[in-house]
Phi, psi and omega in degrees: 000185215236353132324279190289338190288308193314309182314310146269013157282311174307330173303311165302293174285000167252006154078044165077351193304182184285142172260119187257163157325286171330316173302299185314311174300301178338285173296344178284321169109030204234148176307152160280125172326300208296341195280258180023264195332310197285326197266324156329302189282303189296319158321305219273319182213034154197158210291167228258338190263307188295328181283303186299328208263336201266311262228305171255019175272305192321315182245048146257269182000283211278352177066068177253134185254157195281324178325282198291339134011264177315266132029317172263322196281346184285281198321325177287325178287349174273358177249005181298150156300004251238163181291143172334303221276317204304302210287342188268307189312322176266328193287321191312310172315314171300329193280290169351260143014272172289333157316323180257006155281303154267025160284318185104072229207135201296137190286341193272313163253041113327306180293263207320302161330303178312285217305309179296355174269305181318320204284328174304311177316290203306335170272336163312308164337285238273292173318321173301306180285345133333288155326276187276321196075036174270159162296149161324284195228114117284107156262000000 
């Protein structure tokens, strides 16, 4: 199983050491929940310069492809607090998105679309709790 291949590359590269989520994802090349969370969060409620710097420091570090990105960040925006018109608005974008990936479509600018779709959300967010007099962004 595909487990177990992880399980034993890990061993071998940690020279026996304990095999952890971190370690498993690492290797796998696939984000970790919490970075999801950070850069999610980050997207969401800080500006658009600070989300890029965060978004490619994150997959420069972790050797991260924008796919498994996408792919985790979908699974969170279906649990965000964020208003309907926000939470429709980014996933359609996530679809995009992964649509022009596997086209072959450039990944770097791509990053910057995700990032420019949260940032929308987020003012949609802003704008709605105008309106009704709600907080904005639960993340």
């Amino acid at each position: 199983s595909s487990a177990h291949s992880l399980a034993s590359s890990g061993t071998r590269f940690s020279d026996g050491a304990m095999i952890d989520r971190r370690l498993v994802h690492a290797i796998a090349g696939v984000p970790l929940p919490d970075d999801i969370e950070r850069i999610t969060s980050c997207m969401l409620n800080r500006d658009f310069d600070a989300s890029c710097a965060m978004m490619f420091a994150l997959k420069a570090q972790n050797g991260l492809s924008l796919g498994d990105l996408v792919t985790g960040v979908h699974e969170l925006v279906l649990r965000l607090q964020i208003p309907q018109r926000a939470k429709c608005f980014v996933l359609i974008k996530l679809a995009e998105i992964e649509t022009r990936l596997a086209a072959g479509a450039s990944e770097r600018l791509n990053v910057l679309a995700l990032i420019g779709a949260f940032r929308f959300a987020a003012q949609i967010a802003v704008d709605d709790a105008d309106l009704t007099g709600a907080n904005a962004l639960v993340s």
